[in-house]
C-alpha positions as CSV (number, residue, x, y, z in Angstrom):
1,X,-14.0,107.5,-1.5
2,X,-12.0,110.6,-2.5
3,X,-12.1,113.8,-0.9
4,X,-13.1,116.7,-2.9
5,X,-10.7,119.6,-3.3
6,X,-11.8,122.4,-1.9
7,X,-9.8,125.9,-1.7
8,X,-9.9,127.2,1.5
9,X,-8.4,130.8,2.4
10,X,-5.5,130.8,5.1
11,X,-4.1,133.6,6.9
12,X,-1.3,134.0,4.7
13,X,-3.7,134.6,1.9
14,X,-6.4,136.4,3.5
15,X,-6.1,139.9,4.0
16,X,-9.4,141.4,5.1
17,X,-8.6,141.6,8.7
18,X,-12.1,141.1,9.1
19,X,-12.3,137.6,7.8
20,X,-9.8,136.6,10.2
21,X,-11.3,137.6,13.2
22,X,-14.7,136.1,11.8
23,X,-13.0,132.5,11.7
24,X,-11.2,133.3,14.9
25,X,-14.4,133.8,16.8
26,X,-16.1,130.7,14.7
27,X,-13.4,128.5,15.8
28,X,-13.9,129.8,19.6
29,X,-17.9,128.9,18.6
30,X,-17.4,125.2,17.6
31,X,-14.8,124.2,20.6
32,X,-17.5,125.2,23.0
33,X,-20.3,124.1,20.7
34,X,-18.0,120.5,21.3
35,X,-17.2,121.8,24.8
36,X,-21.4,121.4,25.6
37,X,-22.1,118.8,23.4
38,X,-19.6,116.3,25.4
39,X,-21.6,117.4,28.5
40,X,-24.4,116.7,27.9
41,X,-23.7,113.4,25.8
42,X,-21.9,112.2,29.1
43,X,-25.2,113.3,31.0
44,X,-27.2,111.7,29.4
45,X,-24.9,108.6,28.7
46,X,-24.0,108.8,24.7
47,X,-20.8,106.8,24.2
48,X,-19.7,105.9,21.0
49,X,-19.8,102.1,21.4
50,X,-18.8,101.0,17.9
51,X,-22.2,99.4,17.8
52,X,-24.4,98.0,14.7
53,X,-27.3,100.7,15.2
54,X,-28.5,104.0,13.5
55,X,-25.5,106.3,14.6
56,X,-22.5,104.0,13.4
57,X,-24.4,103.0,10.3
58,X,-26.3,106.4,8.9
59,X,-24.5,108.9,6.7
60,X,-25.6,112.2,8.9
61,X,-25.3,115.8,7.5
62,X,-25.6,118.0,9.7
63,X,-22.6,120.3,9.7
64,X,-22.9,123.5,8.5
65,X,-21.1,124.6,5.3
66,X,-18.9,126.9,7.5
67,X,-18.1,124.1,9.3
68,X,-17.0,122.3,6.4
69,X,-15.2,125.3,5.7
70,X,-13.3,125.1,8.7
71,X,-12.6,121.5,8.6
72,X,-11.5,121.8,5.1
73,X,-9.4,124.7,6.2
74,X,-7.4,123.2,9.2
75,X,-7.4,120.1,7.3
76,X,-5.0,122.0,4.5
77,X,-2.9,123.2,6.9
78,X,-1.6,119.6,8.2
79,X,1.5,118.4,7.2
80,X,1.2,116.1,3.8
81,X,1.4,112.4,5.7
82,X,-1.1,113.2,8.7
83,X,-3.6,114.3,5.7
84,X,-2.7,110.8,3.6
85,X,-3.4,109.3,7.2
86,X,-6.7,111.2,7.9
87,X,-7.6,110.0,4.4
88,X,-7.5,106.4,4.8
89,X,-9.0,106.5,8.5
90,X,-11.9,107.8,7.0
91,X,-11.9,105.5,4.1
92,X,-12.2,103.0,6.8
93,X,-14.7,104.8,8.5
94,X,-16.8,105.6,5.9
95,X,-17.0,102.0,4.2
96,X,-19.9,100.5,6.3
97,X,-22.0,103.5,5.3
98,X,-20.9,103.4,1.6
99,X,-21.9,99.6,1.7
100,X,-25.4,100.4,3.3
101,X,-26.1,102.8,1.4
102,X,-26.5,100.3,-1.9
């Protein structure tokens, strides 16, 4: 599965001060979306156990296209051979899905 290319603004080419500060403050939104989301996971005793059931073996899409954005965006800023890693983790990842989904 090959992830699409997606041009994603970075500091060095944005310059509406403005937009910067927006995906400063969207950043600071998502860690303590995460930040909440792992407490009450571990409340409520949501582990990620490998396991054959819905979560490990549904497709979900449920992020935001901002989020993607900002994926996307800290995803172009990684070094060349952590992205080719990344790539083929997720190739890994995703090939149970891709095989239920047929």
């Amino acid at each position: 599965m090959e992830v699409p290319v997606v041009l994603i603004p970075t500091a060095a080419t944005l310059h509406d001060e403005k937009l910067i500060a927006f995906y400063d403050r969207l950043q600071n939104i998502f860690a303590d979306m995460d930040r909440k989301y792992g407490i009450a996971a571990e409340y409520y005793g949501f582990q990620c156990q490998g396991c054959q059931e819905n979560c490990c073996r549904t497709r979900f899409y449920h992020h935001t296209y901002l989020e993607y954005l900002s994926i996307r965006r800290g995803f172009g800023n990684l070094d060349p051979l952590r992205q080719s890693a990344i790539r083929l983790k997720a190739e890994e990842v995703c090939r149970p899905t891709d095989l239920s989904d047929n």
